[in-house]
N, C-alpha and C positions, 0 to 999 in steps of 0.2 A: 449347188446352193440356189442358182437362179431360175430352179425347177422349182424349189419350194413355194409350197402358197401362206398363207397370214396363218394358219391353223395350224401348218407344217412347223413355221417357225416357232410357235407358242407352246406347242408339244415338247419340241427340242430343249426347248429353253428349260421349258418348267420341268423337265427328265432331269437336265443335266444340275438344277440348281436342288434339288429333291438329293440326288446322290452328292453333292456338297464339293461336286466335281466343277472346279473352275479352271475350263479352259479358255486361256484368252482368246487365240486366236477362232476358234468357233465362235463365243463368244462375239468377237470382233465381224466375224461372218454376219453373223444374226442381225447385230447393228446394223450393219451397210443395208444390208435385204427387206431389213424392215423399213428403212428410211425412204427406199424406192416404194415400196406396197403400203407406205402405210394408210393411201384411204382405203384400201381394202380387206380392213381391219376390223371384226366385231367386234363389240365390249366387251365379249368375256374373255378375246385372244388379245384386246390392249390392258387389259388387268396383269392376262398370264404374264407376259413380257415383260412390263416394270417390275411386277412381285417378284418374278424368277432374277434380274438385274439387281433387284435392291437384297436379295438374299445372300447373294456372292458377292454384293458391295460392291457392286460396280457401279460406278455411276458417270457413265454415259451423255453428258450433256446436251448436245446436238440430238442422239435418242428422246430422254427423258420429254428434249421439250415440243419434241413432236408429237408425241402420246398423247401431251396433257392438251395440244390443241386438240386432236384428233376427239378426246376422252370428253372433251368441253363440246364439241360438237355432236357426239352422237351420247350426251350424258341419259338424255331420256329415255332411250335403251338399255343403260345398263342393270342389270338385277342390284339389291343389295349386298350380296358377295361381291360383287365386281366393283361396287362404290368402296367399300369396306378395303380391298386388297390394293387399290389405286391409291386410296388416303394413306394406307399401310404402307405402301411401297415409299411414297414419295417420304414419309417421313421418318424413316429407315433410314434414307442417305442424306435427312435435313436439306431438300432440296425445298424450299420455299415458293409456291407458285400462287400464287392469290387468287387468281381466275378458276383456277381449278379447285381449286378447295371450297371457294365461295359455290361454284356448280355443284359441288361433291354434297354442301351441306344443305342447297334450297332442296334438291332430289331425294337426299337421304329423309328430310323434313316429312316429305310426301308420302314414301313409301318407308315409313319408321315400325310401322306395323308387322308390317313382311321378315325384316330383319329377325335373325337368329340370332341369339346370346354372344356369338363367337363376332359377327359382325356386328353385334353394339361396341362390344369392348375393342375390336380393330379402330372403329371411329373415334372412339374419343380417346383408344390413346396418341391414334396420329394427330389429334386437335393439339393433345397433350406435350407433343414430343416439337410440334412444330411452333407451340403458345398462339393456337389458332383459338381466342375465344370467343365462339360463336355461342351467346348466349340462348338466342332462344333454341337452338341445335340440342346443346349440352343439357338444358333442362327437360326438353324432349326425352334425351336419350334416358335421363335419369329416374324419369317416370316412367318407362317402357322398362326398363332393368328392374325395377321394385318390381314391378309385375310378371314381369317374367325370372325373376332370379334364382329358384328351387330349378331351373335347367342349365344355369350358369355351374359349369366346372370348375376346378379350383385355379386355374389358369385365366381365365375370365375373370372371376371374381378379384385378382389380383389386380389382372391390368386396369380394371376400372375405377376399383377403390386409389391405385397408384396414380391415374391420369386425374380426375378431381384432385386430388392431393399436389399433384404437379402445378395445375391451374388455382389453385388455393380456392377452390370452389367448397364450400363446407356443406356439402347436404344432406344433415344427419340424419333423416328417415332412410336415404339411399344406403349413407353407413351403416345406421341398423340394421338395417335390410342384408347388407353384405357379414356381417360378422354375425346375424343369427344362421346366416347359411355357410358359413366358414366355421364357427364352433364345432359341429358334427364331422367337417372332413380335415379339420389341421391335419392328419395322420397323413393323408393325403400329398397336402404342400410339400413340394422341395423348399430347397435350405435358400434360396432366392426369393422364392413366396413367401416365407416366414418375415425373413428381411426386410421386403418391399411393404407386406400387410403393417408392420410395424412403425415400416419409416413413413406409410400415408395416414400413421395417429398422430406419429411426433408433429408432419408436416400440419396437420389441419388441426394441431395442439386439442385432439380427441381422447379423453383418458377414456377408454372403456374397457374397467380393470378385469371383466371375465372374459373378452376378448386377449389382452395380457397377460392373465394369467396363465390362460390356457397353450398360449404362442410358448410363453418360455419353456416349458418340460419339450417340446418336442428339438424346437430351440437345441437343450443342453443336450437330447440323445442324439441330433446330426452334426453337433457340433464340429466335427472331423471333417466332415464333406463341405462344410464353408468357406465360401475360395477368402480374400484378404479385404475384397470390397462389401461382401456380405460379413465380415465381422465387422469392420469398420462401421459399417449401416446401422447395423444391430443394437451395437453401445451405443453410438449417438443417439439413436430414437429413443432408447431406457432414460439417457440422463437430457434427454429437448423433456421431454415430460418429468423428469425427476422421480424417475421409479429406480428404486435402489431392489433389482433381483440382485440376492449375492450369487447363488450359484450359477444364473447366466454369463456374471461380468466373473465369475473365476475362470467357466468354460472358455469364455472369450479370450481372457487374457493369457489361460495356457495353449490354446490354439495358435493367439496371435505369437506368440515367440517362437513356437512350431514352424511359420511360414512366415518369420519377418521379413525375410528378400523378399516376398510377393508383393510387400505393399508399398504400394504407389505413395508419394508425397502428400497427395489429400486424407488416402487412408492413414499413413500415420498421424497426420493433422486433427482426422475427425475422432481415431483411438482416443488420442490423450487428451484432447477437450471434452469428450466424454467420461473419462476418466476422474480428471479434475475438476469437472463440474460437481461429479456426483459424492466426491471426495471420497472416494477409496482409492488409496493410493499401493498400487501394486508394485512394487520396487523393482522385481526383474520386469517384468512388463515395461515398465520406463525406461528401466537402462538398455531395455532393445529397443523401444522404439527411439531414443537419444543415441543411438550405437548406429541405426539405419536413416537416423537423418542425417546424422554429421557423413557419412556416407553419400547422399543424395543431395544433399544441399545444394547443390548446385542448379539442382533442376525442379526446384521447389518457387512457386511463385510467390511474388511478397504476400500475399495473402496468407499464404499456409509458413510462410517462417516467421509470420506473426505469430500466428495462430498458435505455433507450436510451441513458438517463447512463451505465450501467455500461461497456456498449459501447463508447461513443463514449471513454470514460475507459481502458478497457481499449488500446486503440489509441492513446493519448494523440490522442484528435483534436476532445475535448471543447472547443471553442472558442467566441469571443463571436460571433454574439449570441445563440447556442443555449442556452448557458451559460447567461448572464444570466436566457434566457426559460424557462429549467429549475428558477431557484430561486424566480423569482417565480411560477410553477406550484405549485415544492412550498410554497411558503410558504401560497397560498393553497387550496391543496387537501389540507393534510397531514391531516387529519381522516379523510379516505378511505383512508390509505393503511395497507396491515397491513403486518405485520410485515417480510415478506419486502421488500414496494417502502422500507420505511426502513433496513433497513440495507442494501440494494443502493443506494439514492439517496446516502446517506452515506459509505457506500464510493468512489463514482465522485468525490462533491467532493475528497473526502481524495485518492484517485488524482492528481486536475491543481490540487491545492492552492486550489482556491475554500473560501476560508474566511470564512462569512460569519456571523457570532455570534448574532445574531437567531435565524437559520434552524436552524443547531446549536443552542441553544435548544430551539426549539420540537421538533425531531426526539429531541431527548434526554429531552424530558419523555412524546411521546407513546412515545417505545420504554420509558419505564417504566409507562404505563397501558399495556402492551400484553406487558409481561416474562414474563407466563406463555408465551404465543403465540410466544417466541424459540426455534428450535432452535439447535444448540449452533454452527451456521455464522453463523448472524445476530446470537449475540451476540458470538463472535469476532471477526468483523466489525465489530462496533458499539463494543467497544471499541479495537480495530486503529485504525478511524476517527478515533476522538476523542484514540488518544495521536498519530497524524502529525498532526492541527493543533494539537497541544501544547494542547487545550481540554480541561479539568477540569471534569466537573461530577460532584460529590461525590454526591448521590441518587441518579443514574443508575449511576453505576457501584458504591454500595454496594448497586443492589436486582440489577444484574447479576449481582455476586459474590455475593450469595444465593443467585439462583435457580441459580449454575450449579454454586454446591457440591451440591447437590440432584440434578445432572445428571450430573456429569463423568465416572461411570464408562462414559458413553454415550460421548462427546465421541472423537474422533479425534486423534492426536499434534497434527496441525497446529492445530487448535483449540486444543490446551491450548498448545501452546508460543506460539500469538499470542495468548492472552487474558493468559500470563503477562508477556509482553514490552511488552504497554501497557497492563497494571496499573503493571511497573516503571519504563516510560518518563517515564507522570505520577507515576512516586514515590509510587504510592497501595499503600502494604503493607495486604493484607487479611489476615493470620494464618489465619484458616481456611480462606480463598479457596487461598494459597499451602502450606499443610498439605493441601487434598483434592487438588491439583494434584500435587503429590508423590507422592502414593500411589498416582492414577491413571497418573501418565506412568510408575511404576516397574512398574506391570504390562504396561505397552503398551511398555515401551521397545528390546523387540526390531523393533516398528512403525515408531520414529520415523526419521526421514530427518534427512540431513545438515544441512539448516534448523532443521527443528527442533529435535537433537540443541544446537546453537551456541545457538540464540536461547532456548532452555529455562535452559539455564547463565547464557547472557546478564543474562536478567529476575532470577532467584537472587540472583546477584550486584551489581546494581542496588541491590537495594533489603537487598541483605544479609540474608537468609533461609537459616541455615546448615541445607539440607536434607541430615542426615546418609548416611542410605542411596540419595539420590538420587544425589548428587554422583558417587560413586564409578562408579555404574549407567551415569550420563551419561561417565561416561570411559572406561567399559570398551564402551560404542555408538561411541564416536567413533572410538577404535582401531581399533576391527573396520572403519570405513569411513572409515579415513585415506583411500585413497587414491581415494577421491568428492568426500573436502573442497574447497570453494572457498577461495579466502584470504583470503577472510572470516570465513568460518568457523573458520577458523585462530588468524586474532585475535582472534574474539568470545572463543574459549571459555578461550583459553591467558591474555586479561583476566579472565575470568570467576573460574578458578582461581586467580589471583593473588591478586584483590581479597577472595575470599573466605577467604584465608590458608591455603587450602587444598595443603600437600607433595602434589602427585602428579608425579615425577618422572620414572616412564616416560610419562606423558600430554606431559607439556616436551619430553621428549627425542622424542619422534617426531613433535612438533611443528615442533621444530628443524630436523628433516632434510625434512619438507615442506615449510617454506617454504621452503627453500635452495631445493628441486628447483621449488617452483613460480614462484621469484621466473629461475632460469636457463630456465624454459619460457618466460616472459613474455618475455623478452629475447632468447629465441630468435622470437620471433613480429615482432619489429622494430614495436612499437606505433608509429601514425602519428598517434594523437590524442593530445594535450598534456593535455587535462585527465585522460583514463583514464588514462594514463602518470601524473599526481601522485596519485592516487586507488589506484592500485596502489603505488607507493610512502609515500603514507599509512598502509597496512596493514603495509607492511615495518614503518613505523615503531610503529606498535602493537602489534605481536607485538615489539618489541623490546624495548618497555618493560615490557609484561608477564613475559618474559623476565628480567629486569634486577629487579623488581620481585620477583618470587617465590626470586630469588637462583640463577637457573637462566643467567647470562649468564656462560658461562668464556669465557677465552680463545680455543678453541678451536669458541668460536658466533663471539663477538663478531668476530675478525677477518675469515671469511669474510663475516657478514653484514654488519658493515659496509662491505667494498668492493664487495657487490653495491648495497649501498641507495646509496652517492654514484657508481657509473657508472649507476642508472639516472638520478639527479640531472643526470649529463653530458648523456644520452641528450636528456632534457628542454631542456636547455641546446640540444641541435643541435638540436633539434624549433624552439625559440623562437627562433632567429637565421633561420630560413626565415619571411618576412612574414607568407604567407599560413597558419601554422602558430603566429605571434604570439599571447600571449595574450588572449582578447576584453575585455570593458570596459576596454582603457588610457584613459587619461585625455587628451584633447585639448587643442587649445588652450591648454596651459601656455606660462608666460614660461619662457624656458628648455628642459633637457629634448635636444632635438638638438641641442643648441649648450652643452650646459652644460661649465663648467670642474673636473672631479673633487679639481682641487689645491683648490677652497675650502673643501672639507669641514672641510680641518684650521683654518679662520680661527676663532677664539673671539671672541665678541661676548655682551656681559653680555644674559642672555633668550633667544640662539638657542642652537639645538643644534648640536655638533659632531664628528667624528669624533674619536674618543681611540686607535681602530683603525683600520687603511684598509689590508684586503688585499685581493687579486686577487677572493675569490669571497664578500668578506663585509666588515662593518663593525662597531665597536662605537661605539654613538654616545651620546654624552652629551644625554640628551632634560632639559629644564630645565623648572620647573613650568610647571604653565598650555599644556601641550602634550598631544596623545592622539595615543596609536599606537592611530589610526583604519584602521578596517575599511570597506570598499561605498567606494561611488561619491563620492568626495569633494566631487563637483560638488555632489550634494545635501545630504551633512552638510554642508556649510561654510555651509550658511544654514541651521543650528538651532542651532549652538553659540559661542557666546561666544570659546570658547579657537580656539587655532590646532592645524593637522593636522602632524604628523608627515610626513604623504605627498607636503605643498606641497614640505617641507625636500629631501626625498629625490628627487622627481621633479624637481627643480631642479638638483641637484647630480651627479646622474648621466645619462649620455646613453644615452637609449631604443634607439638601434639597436645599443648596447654590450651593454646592461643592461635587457631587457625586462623582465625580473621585479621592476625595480624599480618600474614603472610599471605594473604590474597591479593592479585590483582583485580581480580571482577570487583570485589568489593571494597578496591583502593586503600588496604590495607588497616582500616578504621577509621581515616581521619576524617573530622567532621568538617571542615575547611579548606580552605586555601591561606596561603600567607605568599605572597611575592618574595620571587628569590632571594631579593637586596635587600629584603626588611628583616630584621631581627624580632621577635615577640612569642608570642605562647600559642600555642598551637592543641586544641583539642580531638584528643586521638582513644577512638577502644577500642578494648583488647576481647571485647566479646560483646555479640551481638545483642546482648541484654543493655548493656552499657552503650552501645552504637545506639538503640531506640531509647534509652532513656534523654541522650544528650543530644539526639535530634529532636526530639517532645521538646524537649525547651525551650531550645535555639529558635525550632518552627511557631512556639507558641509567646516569644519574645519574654520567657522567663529567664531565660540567661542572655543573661546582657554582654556586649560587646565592645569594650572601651578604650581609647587612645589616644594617648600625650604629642598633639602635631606642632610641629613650629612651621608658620606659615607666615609669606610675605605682608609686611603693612598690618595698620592696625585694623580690628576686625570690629563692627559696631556689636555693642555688649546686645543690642534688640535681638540678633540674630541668635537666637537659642533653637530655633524649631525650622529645620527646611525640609520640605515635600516637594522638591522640585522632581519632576519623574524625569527619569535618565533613558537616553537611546544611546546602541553603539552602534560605532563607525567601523564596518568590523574590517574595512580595509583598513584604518588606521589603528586600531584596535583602542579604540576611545571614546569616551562613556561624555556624553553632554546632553545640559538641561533640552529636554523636548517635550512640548506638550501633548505628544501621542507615545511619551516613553511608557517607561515601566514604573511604575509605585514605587517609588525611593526617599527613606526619613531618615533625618541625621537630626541630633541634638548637640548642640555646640554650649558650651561656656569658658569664657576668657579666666586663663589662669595669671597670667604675667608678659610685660611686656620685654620686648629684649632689641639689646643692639649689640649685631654681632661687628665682630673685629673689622672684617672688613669693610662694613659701612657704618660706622659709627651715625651718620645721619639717618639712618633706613631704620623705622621703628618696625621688627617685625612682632608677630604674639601667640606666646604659649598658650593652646588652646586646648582644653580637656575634651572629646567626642566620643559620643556615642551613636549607634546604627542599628536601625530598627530592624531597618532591612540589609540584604546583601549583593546589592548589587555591583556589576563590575566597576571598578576605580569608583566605587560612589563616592570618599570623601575626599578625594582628588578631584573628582566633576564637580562635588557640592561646595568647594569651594571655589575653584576656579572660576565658578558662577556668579560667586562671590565679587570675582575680584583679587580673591587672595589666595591664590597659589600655593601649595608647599615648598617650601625653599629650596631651591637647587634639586627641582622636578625638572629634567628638559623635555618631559612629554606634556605636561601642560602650562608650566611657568616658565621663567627663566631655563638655558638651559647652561650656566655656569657650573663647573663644578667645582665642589668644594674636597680638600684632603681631611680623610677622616682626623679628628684629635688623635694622637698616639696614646694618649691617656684613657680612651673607652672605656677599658675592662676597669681600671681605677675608679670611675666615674661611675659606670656599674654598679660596681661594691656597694661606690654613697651610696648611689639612689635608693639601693635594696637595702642599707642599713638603716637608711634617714627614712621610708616611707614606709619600712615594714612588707614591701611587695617587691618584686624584679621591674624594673625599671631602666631604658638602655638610652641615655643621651645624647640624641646627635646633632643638637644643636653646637655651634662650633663656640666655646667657651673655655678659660683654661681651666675653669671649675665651676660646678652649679652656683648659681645664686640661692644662697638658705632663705633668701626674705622672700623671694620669686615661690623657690620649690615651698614655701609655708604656707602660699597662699592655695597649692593646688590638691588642698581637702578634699576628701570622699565626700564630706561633708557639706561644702561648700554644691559640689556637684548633684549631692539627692542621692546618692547611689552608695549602699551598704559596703561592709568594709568586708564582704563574704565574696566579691567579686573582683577579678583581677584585670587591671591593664595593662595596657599591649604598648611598646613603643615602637614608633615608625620609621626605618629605615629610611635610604633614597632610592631613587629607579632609574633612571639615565645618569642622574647623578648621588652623591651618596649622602646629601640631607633629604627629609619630606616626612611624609605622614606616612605609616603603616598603612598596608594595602586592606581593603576587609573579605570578608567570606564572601563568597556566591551562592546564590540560590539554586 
């Protein structure tokens, strides 16, 4: 060895790195020998030597860094292959040396002319590889490649377009240039140059669709020969540009489950983000790449187990046991993860509802040690996240709404209209949060889209934030793109303006006439699924009440709307009498039910409930205390509750292949209410979905009234006939009180008789006839309490005494229902009604027809008070 000369060595080397023959120990020869001789080195045998080192990946440090002096000292000798092969070399093994490269690219400057095609593209992909940007270099080189490019190979022509692309250098003549001379030889490219030609469009976001076009047929016939990072590459760049080829994303996708062990945790990463971006959603294709990550998961960086949550969440295909092994990953790796992997991980739980409190926890506390490092997408996100798992945390989101009043004139519509909307979801009013947001979306608001435009008004109105100069902004965006709106959007905003007592009457009226038109498009579309068909009708019914609500409901809405919302109710009705279009969770296995006898309903038995109504498409039923108009699966609440269901009654009494709706849990078996367990009264219930949309039209458009006999503490001043106090709950205490950023809540009061019960002969309490506009939670429990005057022996908001029911009730009953001609259930504590009291408590007296029935009100902690009302 210590015969050899500098030429000897450079020969050996570049033989043995040529035959792909890596011998260390010769190898290790060379090094020593070279490091003794190396000023006796010319520049084409200090080229050969790093090129032949960097080929077999060796990388030699003590070597390398002698060269590169050596190379720096004798640079003005070097040819441009030997510039070219040295920049190559070095940045093959990411050996970063700055003096050398800075020499590499004044020389290469000089002598740019000389350079052959093979040595352009060596240079600028080591510029590339090493994020050396030598601008006036790279622009040199770019202008010499247009000119010389008809001798550029298809190998050249790859690495160039791919090093710009790396450098985000966009220089579309150069592009031009390279895809008018790449069209003729695609046949040419391997399944690597297809890839890379592709992923330097996505990169430099270049759509040049006869470039694309042509890429994919050859694409789909190598498809076989694509190793796991060349598919990966492939889809990504289709869906970074949003070109939906199907038949390359099928090649793709049967390839990649062909060789799903091969891919690496990015590659599965960058598969399914592409995938779910472009939304075609390949089922076996997911369930292997979800089968080889929960496999790898371990050696996935938080970045790619975000990523893959997102994904996989984006396509709803997020499932167990990937799931599972996603949270126990983030749980225990969340310390690594910045900002972007926490609120993309957080996104994708919220996406398939894994809500796991722990984990949310810990992701809420590191996104506020990390709140500087949020852009305005990730804090959107982050609080989007935590309002759909209805999970509050008060720190996180007061240091969000800091930083992002600080931001927002940056923020985009859709950002501000989702941070607004799950600020007001969790009910968390930030005042200046919601003040900068106003003044941001009033400059953007020729930007915002019809989401956002709805869901901007939505959040507003929520939390009761009267944004004066927004409001009007946000209704003069919405007109200009009526007709974009969805019927959502219809309903969000036509609630929003209501709730906010806001007159805008041309915003109503052209509301009006879209949902006419859109609820007659739906119905021309002949829906074949039962739950979107209620969900579209749901909306009818919200824009009606808003409607109704704002005082915008004439004649001339309400008729046509209403007999579009009960034929789609019929529609529903023929969807649910086809089996297989039945709706899903009915309840099995009941006694009864297919055999049941509809005549029993009317049987009265003291404790059960009975029908007091019994027509074709609906019922009014007398529900008796100690009973709940139960909601879900009654199989599993009837083993957490003491009391009995409402739904045993109903599913008993009406037969399932009559009366599916009655038997449903999705659709809570028809009831149109609530009624609190411990209260006794009537209860409105159908038996088919024609009769469901008829007696919500009503309810929603405050035609059927709502009425109840309360005996409440002390005497009540007769002024009080009208209260609008809007109502907030406490939903840790689960209690509804006056607040002036509540919800729209109206009750009508008038005094029937005064009373003094046995126990305190001195205590004037008073029978008080009410009615409820609205339905909100405990509203005439709050609306009095507000008062002043409690319901008697309430211990959730008055007194909490309790009193023993009369044993005389069902006696007392009978009067009532005899003496007033209605059902009527007394639990005022007396040994018998007063005839001069119950004389005074007229239909008549009250305004209210004798077509309408009242309710009497039970107790809740204790067993006197006011009947609970409906919820909205």
């Amino acid at each position: 060895m210590n015969a050899l000369k500098s030429r000897d060595l450079a020969n050996i080397s570049w033989s043995v790195a040529r035959l792909a023959w890596c011998n260390l120990p010769l190898m290790e020869a060379i090094a020593s020998r070279a490091l003794q001789s190396i000023l006796e080195f010319e520049p084409r045998d200090l080229a050969s030597i790093v090129w032949s080192f960097s080929k077999l990946e060796l990388c030699d440090r003590p070597l390398l860094d002698s060269m590169s002096c050596a190379a720096v000292a004798k640079m003005a000798e070097m040819a441009p292959m030997d510039l070219a092969l040295t920049a190559g070399a070095f940045s093959r093994l990411l050996v970063v040396n700055e003096p050398l490269m800075d020499a590499i690219a004044a020389s290469s400057l000089h002598s740019l002319p000389e350079f052959p095609p093979l040595g352009l593209s060596h240079i600028v992909w080591a510029c590339a590889k090493l994020a050396f940007a030598h601008f006036p270099l790279l622009d040199a080189i770019a202008s010499s490649a247009q000119s010389t490019i008809e001798a550029f190979h298809p190998q050249a022509l790859v690495s160039t377009s791919w090093s710009f692309a790396r450098l985000c250098l966009p220089n579309l003549p150069l592009m031009y240039a390279i895809a008018a001379q790449a069209l003729p030889k695609l046949e040419e490219f391997a399944a690597q140059d297809l890839a890379m030609v592709a992923w330097s469009c996505a990169k430099l976001a270049w759509l040049h669709a006869p470039l694309l076009d042509a890429i994919g047929a050859p694409s789909v016939s190598n498809i076989s020969v694509f190793s796991a990072h060349e598919l990966s590459t492939s889809a990504w760049s289709w869906a970074k540009m949003s070109v939906v080829d199907v038949p390359l994303l099928d090649a793709i996708a049967s390839q990649s489950r062909l060789i799903i062990l091969d891919f690496r945790p990015l590659d599965l990463s960058n598969t399914a983000w592409a995938f779910s971006t472009v939304q075609v959603v390949n089922r076996p294709l997911i369930e292997a790449i979800a089968s080889r990550a929960s496999a790898t998961i371990a050696e996935c960086k938080p970045s790619v187990l975000a990523n893959i949550a997102w994904s996989l969440a984006q396509c709803a295909c997020l499932d167990n046991p990937l799931r599972d092994a996603l949270v126990e990953a983030a749980k225990t790796r969340l310390a690594d993860f910045d900002s972007q992997d926490l609120a993309q991980t957080l996104w994708a739980f919220a996406k398939v509802a894994m809500k796991d409190v722990p984990l949310l926890e810990s992701l809420a506390s590191a996104a506020m040690q990390s709140i500087v490092n949020l852009n305005p997408q990730e804090m959107s996100s982050t609080v989007w996240s935590f309002a759909t798992f209805a999970f509050h945390h008060g720190p996180c989101m007061s240091a969000i709404a800091a930083q992002a009043v600080r931001t927002l004139s940056e923020w985009l519509p859709q950002n501000l209209a989702n941070t607004s909307w799950a600020f007001a979801q969790l009910l968390e009013r930030d005042d200046p949060l919601f003040d900068s947001i106003a003044a941001a979306a009033l400059n953007k608001i020729h930007e915002f889209g019809t989401q956002s435009i709805s869901n901007t008004a939505l959040a507003f109105a929520k939390v009761f934030f009267q944004a004066e100069p927004l409001m009007p902004a946000l209704s003069e965006g919405f007109m200009q793109k009526i007709g974009e709106m969805e019927s959502q959007n219809l309903a969000n905003t036509s609630w929003a303006f209501a709730t906010l007592g806001i007159s805008d009457d041309p915003l109503m009226d052209v509301i009006s006439a879209a949902a006419i038109a859109k609820i007659d498009e739906f119905k021309a579309r002949r829906c074949s699924n039962l739950a979107e068909l209620f969900d579209f009708t749901s909306f009818a019914l919200a824009l009606a009440w808003s409607l109704a609500f704002a005082g915008r409901m004439s004649p001339t809405i309400a008729a046509p709307l209403s007999r579009r919302i009960v034929a789609l109710g019929l529609d529903m009705d023929e969807l649910a009498s086809d089996q297989e279009a039945a709706p899903r969770g009915a309840p099995r296995g009941r006694a009864g039910g297919d055999d049941a006898d509809e005549e029993a309903v009317h049987i009265r038995l003291p404790g059960l409930p009975f029908a007091l109504v019994n027509l074709p498409g609906i019922m009014v039923i007398f529900k008796p205390e100690n009973w709940e108009v139960n909601r879900g699966d009654p199989a599993v609440h009837r083993q957490q509750v003491e009391w009995q269901l409402l739904s045993d009654w109903v599913t008993l009494a009406l037969l399932r292949a009559r009366y599916p709706l009655a038997h449903s849990t999705e659709f809570d078996f028809g009831f149109i209410h609530r009624l609190d367990v411990p209260s006794s009264g009537l209860v409105l219930s159908a038996k088919t979905f024609e009769g469901h949309a008829s007696l919500r039209f009503q309810l929603d458009t405050h035609a059927l009234c709502r009425e109840y006999i309360v005996v409440c503490r002390h005497s009540i001043d007769p002024q009080n006939v009208d209260l609008a106090f809007r109502l907030s709950v406490d939903k840790k205490k689960m209690k509804s009180e006056v607040h002036a950023r509540g919800a729209p809540a109206r009750t009508f009061l008038k005094n029937q008789a005064y009373l003094w019960p046995q126990l305190d002969p001195d205590n004037l309490d008073t029978l008080v006839a009410v009615k409820i506009q609205t339905g909100r939670h405990h509203q005439i429990r709050a609306h009095l309490t507000h008062l002043e005057n409690p319901t008697i022996a309430d211990g959730r908001y008055g007194e909490s005494r309790v009193l023993l029911k009369d044993s005389h009730i069902y006696g007392d009953m009978m009067w009532f229902e005899s003496y007033f001609g209605r059902l009527v259930v007394p639990l005022f504590h007396e040994a018998g009604p007063n005839p001069a009291s119950a004389e005074s408590a007229t239909t008549e007296q009250f305004g209210i027809s004798h077509g309408h029935r009242r309710q009497s009100g039970g107790g809740f902690e204790a067993t006197l008070g006011a009947g609970p009302e409906c919820e909205d």
